[in-house]
C-alpha positions, 0 to 999 in steps of 0.5 A, spaced: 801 555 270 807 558 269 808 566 272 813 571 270 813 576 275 816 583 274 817 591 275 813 594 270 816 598 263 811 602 261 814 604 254 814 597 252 807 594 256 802 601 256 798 597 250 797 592 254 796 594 261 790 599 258 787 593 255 788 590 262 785 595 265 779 595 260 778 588 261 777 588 269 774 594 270 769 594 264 764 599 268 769 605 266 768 603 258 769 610 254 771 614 261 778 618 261 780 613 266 781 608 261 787 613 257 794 613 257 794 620 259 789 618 266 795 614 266 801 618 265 798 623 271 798 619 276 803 614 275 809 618 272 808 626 275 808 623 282 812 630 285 817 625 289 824 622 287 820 616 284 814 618 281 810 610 282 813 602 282 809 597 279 809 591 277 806 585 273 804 578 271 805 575 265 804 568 262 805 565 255 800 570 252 801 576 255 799 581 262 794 577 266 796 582 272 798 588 274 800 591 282 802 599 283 803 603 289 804 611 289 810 613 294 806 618 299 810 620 305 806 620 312 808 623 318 807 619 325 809 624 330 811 628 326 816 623 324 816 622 316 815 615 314 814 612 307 807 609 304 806 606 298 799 607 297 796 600 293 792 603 287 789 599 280 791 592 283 787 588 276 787 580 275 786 578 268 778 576 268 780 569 265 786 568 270 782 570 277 781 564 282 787 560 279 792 564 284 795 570 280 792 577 285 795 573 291 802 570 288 803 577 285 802 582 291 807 577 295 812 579 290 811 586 289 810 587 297 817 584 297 819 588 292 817 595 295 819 592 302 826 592 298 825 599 296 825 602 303 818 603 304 815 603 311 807 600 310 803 600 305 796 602 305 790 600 301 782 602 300 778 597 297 771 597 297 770 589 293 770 585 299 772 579 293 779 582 294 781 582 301 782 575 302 787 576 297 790 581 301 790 577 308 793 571 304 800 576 304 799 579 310 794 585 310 790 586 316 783 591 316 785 596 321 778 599 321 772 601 316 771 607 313 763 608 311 760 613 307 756 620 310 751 623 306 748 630 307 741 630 302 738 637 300 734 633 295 731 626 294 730 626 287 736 621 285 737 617 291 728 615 291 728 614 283 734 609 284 730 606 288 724 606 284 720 611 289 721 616 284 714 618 286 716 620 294 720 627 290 714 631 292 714 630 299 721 629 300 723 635 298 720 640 302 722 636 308 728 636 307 728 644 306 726 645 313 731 641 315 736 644 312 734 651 313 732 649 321 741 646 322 743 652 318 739 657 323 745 655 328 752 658 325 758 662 329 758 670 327 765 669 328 766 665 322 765 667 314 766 662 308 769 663 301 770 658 296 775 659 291 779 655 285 784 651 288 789 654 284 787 660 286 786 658 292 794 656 293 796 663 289 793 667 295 794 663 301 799 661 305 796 653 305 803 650 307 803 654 314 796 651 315 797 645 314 803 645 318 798 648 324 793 643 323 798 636 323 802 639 330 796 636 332 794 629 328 797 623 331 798 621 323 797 625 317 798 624 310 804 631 308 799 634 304 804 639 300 803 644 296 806 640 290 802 634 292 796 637 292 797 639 285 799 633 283 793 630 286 788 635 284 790 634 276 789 627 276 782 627 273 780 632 269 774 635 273 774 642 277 775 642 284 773 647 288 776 649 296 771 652 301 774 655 306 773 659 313 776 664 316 776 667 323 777 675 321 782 675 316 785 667 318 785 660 315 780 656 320 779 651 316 779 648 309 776 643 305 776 640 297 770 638 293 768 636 287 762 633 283 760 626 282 754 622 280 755 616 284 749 611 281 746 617 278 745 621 285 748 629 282 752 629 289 758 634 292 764 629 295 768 632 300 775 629 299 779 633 304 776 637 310 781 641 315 779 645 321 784 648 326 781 647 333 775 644 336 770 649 335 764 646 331 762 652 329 768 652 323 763 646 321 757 649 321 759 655 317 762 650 313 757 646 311 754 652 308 759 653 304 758 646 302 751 647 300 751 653 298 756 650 292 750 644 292 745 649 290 750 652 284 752 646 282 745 642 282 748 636 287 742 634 291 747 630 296 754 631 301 758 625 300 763 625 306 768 618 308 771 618 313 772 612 320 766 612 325 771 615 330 772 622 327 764 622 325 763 622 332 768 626 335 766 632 329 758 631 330 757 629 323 749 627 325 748 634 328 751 637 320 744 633 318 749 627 315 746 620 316 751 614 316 749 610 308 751 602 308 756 604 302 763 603 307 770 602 304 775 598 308 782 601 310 787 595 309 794 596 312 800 592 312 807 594 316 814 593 313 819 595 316 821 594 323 820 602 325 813 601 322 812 595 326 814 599 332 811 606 331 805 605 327 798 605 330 793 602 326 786 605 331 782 609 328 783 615 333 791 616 330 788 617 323 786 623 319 782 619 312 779 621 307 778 620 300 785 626 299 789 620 302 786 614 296 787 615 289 779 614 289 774 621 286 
């Protein structure tokens, strides 16, 4: 078998590349995903100096595989070091088990070794594609399961064929919620906002500049990156935030999503300067009361087993769910080598930092 590996001209291949994608992600059929202007977002209005470095695979009849990475910027320590975020990484369905994922991301790792990067991070859910990664040197640094807060049962019980079970359920899950609601912090209030709207009228800059000071890693969330990953997806994403008095104490992203038919609210981002929980729990009420607005019977929430406890999401009313993404890393350069940590305690993720919702 005759490959030929190559960076990625979209001018020339976009054509192809969809038809790739359709034929390796046949479950996202008819969505948006699937158009060139979903294309067009996220790979070529990237705010940095190079906006995505891709790569491809081709054999005599055409693409048979494809490799992107999106240039983030984290800070270690306030340190700017440059991540390719690893992103719609696709093997032609009549080339898989013949080599083509692991030869092409061995070359497209080395090209983005070239370009300067210091790491590269990946969050893959399918566990048929980690061994892939492994074979050029990936490593799992740590799981990131998925955390649920159900205000009502309805989706997740039909999905499960105890459709029937809705009528008991529910009024349980009431009481629950609105006996966790009970204890709140008089000193904060939330707000929810546009997110546009959001950037115009705060100083969110300063805020998140605040609240890095005190992270061992953070992704650099600025201004013009939040624009640019908030108009990816044609959806409405919303800002719930907390004030202490007239002051920004935390912030978090939300958007609605129907994961295997479950009306859910996913929370993307979440930001709180301080330890006081007190800025969760009025939080989480902004959460639900967005829920409640919008018809969503769950809060959806990723984040490391470590982060969970130290926030006390059980004490929220969230439950830990089998559905867990892995966080793969692979260090590039030597500074990466010698400064990056991969414990969970280091990392501040949620789904902001992957191309997911």
């Amino acid at each position: 078998m005759s490959l030929l590996f190559s960076p990625f001209d979209w001018r020339k291949g976009l054509p192809s590349q969809r038809k790739l994608f359709s034929e390796s992600f046949p479950e996202n059929a008819g969505l948006p995903v699937e158009t060139e202007a979903y294309y067009h977002r996220k790979f070529h209005s990237y705010p940095g100096e190079t906006s995505s470095h891709e790569f491809v695979a081709e054999d005599g009849s055409g693409f048979v595989g494809y490799y992107a990475a999106l240039p983030f910027i984290y800070l270690v320590e306030g340190e700017p070091f440059r991540c390719g975020l690893v992103c719609d990484v696709m093997t032609s369905p009549r080339m898989q088990g013949k080599g083509v994922f692991t030869k092409l991301g061995a070359y497209s790792l080395e090209q983005i070794t070239e370009l300067g990067f210091d790491f590269v991070t990946g969050y893959p859910r399918r566990a048929a594609v980690i061994p892939g990664h492994l074979k050029v040197g990936w490593q799992i640094a740590f799981k990131l399961p998925m955390y649920l807060l159900p205000r009502k049962g309805d989706g997740i019980l039909r999905a499960k064929g105890f459709a029937w079970m809705a009528g008991m359920i529910n009024p349980c899950l009431a009481a629950m919620q609105g006996l966790l609601g009970l204890k709140g912090s008089a000193a904060y209030s939330f707000e929810i906002w546009d997110w546009k709207a959001f950037l115009e009228a705060h100083d969110y800059s300063s805020f998140v500049s605040d609240w890095a000071s005190t992270r061992k890693v953070t992704l650099k969330k600025t201004p013009e990156f939040l624009r640019w990953r908030l108009s990816i997806q044609e959806v409405d994403y919303r800002v719930v935030a907390v004030k202490k008095g007239n002051d920004l104490v935390g912030i978090s992203i939300v958007r609605a999503c129907d994961p295997e038919g479950v009306p859910s609210l996913a929370v993307l981002d979440l930001m709180c300067i301080g330890e006081d929980r007190g800025i969760l729990r009025v939080m989480r009420r902004g959460w639900l009361r967005l829920a409640e607005r919008w018809q969503r019977e769950v809060v959806l929430m990723m984040m490391s087993e470590f982060h969970a406890s130290k926030m006390g999401l059980w004490r929220l009313g969230f439950l830990r769910t089998p559905t867990i993404f892995s966080f793969i890393l692979k260090r590039l350069s030597p500074k990466a080598q010698a400064q990056l940590p991969i414990g969970p305690e280091a990392w501040h993720l949620m789904w902001i930092d992957s191309d997911d919702l």
